[in-house]
C-alpha positions in Angstrom: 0.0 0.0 0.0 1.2 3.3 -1.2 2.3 5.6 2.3 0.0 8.8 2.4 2.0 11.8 4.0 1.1 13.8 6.8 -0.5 16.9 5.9 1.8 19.8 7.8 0.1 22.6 8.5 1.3 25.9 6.3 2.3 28.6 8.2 -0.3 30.8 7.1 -2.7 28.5 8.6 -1.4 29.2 12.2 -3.3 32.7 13.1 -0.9 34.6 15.7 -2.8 36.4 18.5 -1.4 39.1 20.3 -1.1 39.1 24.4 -2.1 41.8 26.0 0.1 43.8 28.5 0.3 47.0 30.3 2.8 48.3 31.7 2.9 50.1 35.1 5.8 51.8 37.8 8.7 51.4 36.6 8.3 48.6 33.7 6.4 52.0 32.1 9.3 54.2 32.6 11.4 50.9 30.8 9.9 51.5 27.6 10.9 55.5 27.6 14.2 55.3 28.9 17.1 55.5 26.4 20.1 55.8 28.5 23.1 53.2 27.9 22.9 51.3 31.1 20.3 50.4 32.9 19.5 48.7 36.1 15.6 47.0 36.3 15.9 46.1 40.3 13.8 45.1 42.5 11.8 42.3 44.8 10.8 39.2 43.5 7.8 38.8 41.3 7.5 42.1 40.7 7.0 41.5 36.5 11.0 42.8 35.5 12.0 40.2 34.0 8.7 40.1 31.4 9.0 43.8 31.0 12.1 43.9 30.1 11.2 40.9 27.5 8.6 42.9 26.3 10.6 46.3 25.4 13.3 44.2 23.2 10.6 42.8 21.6 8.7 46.2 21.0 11.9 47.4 19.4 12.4 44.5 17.3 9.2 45.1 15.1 10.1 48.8 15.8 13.6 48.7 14.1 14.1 46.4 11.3 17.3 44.3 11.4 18.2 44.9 14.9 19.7 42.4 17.1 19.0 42.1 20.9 21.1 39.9 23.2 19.2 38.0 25.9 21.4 36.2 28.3 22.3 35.0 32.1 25.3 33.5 33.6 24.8 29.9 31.7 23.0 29.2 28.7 21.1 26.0 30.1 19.6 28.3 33.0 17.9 30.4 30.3 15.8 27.5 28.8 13.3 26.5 32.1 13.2 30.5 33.0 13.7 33.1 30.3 12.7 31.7 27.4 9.6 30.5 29.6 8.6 34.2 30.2 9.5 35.0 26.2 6.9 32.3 24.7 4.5 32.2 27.2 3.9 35.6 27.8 5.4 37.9 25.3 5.1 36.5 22.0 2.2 36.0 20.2 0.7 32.6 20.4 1.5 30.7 17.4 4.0 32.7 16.4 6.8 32.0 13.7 9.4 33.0 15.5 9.2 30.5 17.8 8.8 27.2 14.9 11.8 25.1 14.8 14.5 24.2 17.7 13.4 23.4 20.9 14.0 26.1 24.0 16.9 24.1 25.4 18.7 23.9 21.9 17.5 27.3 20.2 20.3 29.6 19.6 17.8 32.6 18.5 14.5 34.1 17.0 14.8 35.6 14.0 11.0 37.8 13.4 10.4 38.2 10.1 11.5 42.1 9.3 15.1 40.3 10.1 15.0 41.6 13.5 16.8 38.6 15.8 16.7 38.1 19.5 19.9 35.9 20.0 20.3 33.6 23.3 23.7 33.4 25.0 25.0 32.2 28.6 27.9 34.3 29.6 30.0 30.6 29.9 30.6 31.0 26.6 31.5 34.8 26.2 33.0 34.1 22.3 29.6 33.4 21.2 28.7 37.3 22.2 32.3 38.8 21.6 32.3 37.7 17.6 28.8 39.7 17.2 27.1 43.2 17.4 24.0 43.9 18.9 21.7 46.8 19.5 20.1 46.1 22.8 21.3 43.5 25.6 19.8 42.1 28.4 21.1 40.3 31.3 18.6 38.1 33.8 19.7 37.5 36.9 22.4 39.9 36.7 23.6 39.6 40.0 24.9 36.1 38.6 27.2 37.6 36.2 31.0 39.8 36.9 31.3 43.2 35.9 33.8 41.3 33.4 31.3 40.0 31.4 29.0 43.1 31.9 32.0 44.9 30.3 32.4 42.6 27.6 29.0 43.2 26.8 28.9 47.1 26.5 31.0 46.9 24.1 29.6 44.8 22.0 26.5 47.6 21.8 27.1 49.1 18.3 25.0 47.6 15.9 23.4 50.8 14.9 20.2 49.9 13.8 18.7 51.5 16.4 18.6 55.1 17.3 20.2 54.3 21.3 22.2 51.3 22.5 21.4 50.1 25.6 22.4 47.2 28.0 20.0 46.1 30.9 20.3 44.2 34.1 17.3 42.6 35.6 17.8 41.8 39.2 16.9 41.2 42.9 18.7 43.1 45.1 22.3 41.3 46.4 24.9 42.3 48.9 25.7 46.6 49.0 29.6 45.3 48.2 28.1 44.2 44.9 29.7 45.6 42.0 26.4 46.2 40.6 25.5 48.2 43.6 28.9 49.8 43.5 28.0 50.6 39.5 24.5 52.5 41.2 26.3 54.2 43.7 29.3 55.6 41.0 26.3 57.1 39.1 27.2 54.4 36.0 23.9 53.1 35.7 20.6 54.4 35.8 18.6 52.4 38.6 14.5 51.6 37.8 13.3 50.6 41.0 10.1 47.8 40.7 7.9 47.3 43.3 4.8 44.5 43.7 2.4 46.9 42.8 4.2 47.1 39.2 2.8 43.8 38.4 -0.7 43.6 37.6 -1.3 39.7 38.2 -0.3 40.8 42.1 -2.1 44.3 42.2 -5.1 45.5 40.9 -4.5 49.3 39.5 -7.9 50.0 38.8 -9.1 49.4 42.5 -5.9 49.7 44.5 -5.8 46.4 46.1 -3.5 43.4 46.1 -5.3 40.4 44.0 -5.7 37.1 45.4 -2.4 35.7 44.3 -1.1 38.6 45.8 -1.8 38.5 49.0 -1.0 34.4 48.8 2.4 35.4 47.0 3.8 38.1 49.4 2.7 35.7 52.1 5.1 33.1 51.0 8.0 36.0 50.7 6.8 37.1 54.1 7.9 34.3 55.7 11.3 34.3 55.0 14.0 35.3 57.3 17.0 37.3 57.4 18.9 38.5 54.2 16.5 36.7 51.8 13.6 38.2 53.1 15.1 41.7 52.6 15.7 41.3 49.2 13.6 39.4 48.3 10.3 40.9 49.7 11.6 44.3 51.1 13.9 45.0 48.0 16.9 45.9 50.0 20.7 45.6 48.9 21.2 43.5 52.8 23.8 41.7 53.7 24.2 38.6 55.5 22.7 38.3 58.8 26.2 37.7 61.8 28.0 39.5 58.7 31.9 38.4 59.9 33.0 42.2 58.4 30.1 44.3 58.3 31.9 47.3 57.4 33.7 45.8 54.4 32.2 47.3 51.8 33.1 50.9 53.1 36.7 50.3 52.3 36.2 49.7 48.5 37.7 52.2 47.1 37.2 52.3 42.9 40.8 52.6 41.3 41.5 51.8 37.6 43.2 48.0 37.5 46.9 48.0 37.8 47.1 51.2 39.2 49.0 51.9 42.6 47.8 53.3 45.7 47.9 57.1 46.4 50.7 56.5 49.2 54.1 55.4 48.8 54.9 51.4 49.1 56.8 50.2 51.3 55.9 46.4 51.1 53.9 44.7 48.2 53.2 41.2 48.8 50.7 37.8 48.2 48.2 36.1 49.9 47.8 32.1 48.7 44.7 30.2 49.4 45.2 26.4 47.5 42.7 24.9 46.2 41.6 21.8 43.4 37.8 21.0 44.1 37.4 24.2 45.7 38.8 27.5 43.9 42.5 29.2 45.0 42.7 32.5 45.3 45.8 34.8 45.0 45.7 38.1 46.5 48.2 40.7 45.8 48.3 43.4 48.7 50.8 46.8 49.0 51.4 48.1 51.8 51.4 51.7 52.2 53.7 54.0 53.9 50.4 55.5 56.6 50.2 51.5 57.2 47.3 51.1 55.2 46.9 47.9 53.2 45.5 48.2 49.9 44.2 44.7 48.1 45.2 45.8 44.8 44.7 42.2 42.4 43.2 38.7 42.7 43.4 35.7 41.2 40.6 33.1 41.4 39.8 29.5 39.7 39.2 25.9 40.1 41.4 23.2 39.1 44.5 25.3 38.8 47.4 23.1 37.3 50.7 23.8 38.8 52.3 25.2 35.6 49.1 27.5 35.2 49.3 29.1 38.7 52.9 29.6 38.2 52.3 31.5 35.6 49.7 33.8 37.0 52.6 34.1 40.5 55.1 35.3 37.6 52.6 37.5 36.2 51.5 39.5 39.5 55.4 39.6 40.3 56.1 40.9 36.5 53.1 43.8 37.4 53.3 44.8 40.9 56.7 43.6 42.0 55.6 41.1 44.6 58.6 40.8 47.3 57.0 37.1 48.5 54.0 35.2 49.1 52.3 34.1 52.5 51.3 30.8 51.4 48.3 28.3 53.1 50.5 25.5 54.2 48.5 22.5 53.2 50.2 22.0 49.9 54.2 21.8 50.5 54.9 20.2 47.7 53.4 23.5 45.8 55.5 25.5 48.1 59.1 23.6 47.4 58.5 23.5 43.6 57.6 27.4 43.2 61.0 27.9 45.9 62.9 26.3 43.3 61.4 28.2 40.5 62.6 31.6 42.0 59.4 32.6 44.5 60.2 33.7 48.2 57.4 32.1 49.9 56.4 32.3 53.7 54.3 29.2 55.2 51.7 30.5 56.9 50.6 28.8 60.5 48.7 31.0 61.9 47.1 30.8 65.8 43.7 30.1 63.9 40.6 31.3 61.7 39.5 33.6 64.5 42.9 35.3 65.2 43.3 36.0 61.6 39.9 37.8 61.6 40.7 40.0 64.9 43.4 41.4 62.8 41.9 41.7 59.4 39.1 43.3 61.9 41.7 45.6 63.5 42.7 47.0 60.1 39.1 47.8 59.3 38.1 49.3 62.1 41.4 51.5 62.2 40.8 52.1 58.3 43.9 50.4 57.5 42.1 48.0 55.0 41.2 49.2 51.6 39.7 46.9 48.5 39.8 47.9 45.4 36.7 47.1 43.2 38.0 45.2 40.8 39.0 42.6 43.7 35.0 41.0 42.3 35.5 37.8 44.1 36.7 39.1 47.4 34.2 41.3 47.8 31.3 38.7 46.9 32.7 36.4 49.5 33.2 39.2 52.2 29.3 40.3 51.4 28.5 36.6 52.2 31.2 35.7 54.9 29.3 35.3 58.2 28.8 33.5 61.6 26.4 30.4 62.7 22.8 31.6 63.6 22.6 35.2 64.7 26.3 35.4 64.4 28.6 34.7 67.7 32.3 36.0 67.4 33.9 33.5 69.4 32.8 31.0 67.3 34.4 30.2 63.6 32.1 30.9 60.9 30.5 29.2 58.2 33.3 27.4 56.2 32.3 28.0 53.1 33.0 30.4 50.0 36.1 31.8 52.1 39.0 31.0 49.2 40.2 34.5 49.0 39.0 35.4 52.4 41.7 33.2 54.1 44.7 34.3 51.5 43.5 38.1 52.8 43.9 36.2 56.5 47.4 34.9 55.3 48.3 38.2 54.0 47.4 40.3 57.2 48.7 38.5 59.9 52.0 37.9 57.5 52.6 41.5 57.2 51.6 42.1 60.6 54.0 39.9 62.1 57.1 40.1 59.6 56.9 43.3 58.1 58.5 46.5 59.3 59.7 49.7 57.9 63.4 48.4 57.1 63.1 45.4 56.8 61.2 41.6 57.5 62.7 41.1 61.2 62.7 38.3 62.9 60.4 35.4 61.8 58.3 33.9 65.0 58.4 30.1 65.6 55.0 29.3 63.7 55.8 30.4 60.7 59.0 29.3 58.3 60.7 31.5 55.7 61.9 30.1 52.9 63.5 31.3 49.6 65.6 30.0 46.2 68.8 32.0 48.2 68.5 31.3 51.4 66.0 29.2 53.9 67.1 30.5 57.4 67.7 34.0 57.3 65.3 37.2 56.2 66.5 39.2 53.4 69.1 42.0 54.4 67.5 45.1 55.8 68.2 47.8 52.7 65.8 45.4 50.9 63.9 47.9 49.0 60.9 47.1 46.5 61.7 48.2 42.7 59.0 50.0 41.0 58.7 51.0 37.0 58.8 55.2 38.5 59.6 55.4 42.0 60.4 59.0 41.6 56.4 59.5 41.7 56.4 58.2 44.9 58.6 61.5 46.6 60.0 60.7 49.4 
């Protein structure tokens, strides 16, 4: 028997229907606002992210042939929560666009006035680096590093439209985020959403919370702590029994690579090892009014030996590091990077909670200072914090503290070897060791070589 085949439907046959939206608050002032950088912030389930899914797609029947980026830390995230919002809710039901690839394997939607909304996850930055675009949005934007958030603003210049803008969509995180930071610099122009924004929650016409509401801010009113100040309240909070509350008052923003305002008189490293768990490097220079300024980080999983000797060589090459105050769980790292040329000091401190009275010390007495490109650092800082409602004489929670300990390593190393003229005497818990020499501390005219010391004065 001859096979009859299955009669497709043409695409003319699918009718599209539109979905109705209004916006209100601040997804209304979205669909004005022209400026290069914006911030959408706010609670949860306030209607940002569908807001801002429905002004790229406004402008991509607007403006023929442009191309908006839609993207979030990882590209498989986007499939179950993006993309969700996109063909549910903001296209139109049966809509071409949307034949063809699956969510979880669609790279983009091309409309048919060649407007294209491409997906992306920010793991694989060359898919957004070999392309232009004319409007970008990132989801969960608190996810991302102000790397990436970098590497997309300058990938706005597709022209197509009249403005080229980037967007982050957001909850509120930690204040020592460097999206915060961003806000507070005046870099990006903040649109602040609120519950009564979306209309499945509030009812504009009568001024009163729906039913799903009420049930929804229920459920975000009984959270506790941090969570439910973002979350529900909208607050940039951090952690409840934050270890350093203060950090994020001694950020200071510096362009990378550049020195502190005060002379040098030591510049050193912090290690932190790590395979499973990320190592961090931290380079720190300390100043001539005794302030300690964390000037460069390092931070990765699964660091081969040959790799983090190159990034030791590096920092050395850019800040002329004298030595490094190294975690002493991985001699074997230790004696090999000895023997490549690295002064290195094994650190065996009194304890976790001794290390943070004197990283403490030096904030209280403004002796600490970050600077913003340290991204890692300061995430972990905004999240470091104690058991329960937070007791000092108890160690905190172990985890997420990589670059935290190497800062540990590196203030209670300077503290204890470091003076003025030179690196003293060494106490029993802690062994110097060098390429030259593994008994003595280096001469006390040791002075640190910069590119321009002459800038410096004396």
């Amino acid at each position: 028997m001859k096979r009859v085949p299955r009669m497709r439907r043409k695409p003319a046959d699918i009718a599209e229907t539109q979905r109705a939206y209004e916006p209100f608050g601040a997804a209304r002032r979205l669909m004005y606002c022209k400026d290069r950088e914006l911030m959408m912030v706010g609670p949860a389930g306030t209607g940002k992210t569908r807001a801002v899914l429905e002004k790229i797609f406004i402008c991509a029947q607007k403006y023929p042939a442009m191309r908006a980026l839609l993207a979030r830390k990882t590209r498989a995230s986007m499939s179950q929560s993006v993309l969700v919002t996109l063909e549910e809710k903001v296209l139109p039901v049966g809509y071409a666009a949307m034949r063809g690839a699956g969510r979880a394997r669609r790279a983009s939607y091309r409309l048919a006035n060649r407007s294209e909304l491409v997906i992306a996850g920010l793991d694989n930055p060359d898919r957004i680096m070999s392309t232009e675009f004319d409007l970008a949005a990132v989801f969960e934007a608190t996810e991302i590093d102000l790397e990436d958030w970098e590497k997309i603003l300058t990938r706005l210049r597709n022209g197509v439209m009249p403005y080229q803008q980037a967007i982050a969509d957001c909850n509120p995180g930690a204040p020592t985020h460097w999206l915060h930071q961003r806000l507070a610099a005046g870099s990006m122009t903040p649109l602040e959403s609120v519950h009564q924004d979306n209309p499945f929650f509030f009812d504009a016409a009568r001024q009163c919370w729906t039913p799903a509401g009420v049930a929804y801010r229920a459920t975000l009113g009984r959270l506790t702590g941090v969570r439910r100040k973002r979350l529900l309240d909208g607050i940039w909070a951090a952690a409840e029994g934050a270890v350093y509350p203060t950090f994020a008052d001694h950020i200071i923003p510096v362009p990378p690579h550049q020195m502190p305002p005060a002379r040098p008189v030591r510049i050193c490293g912090g290690i932190d090892w790590g395979w499973t768990d990320s190592m961090a490097i931290l380079v720190g220079v300390l100043a001539a009014d005794d302030r300690l300024y964390i000037v460069d980080e390092f931070y990765q999983k699964e660091a081969l030996a040959h790799q983090i000797y190159q990034v030791m060589r590096d920092l050395t090459d850019r800040w002329s590091v004298e030595l490094f105050f190294c975690d002493q769980s991985r001699p074997e790292l230790i004696k090999e990077f000895i023997s490549r040329g690295f002064t290195c000091i094994k650190r065996t401190p009194e304890g976790v909670l001794g290390g943070i009275r004197q990283v403490t010390e030096r904030i209280m007495a403004d002796r600490l200072k970050v600077y913003n490109s340290c991204h890692e650092l300061i995430k972990e800082a905004a999240n470091y914090h104690y058991h329960g409602a937070g007791r000092p004489e108890e160690a905190p929670v172990s985890k997420d503290d990589h670059a935290l300990d190497a800062l540990r390593y590196l203030v209670t190393g300077l503290d204890q070897h470091a003076d003025r003229t030179g690196w003293g005497t060494p106490p029993a818990t802690a062994e110097i060791t060098s390429p030259a020499a593994t008994a003595s501390p280096p001469p006390a005219d040791r002075r640190i070589v910069l590119p321009s010391e002459a800038i410096w004065g004396e």
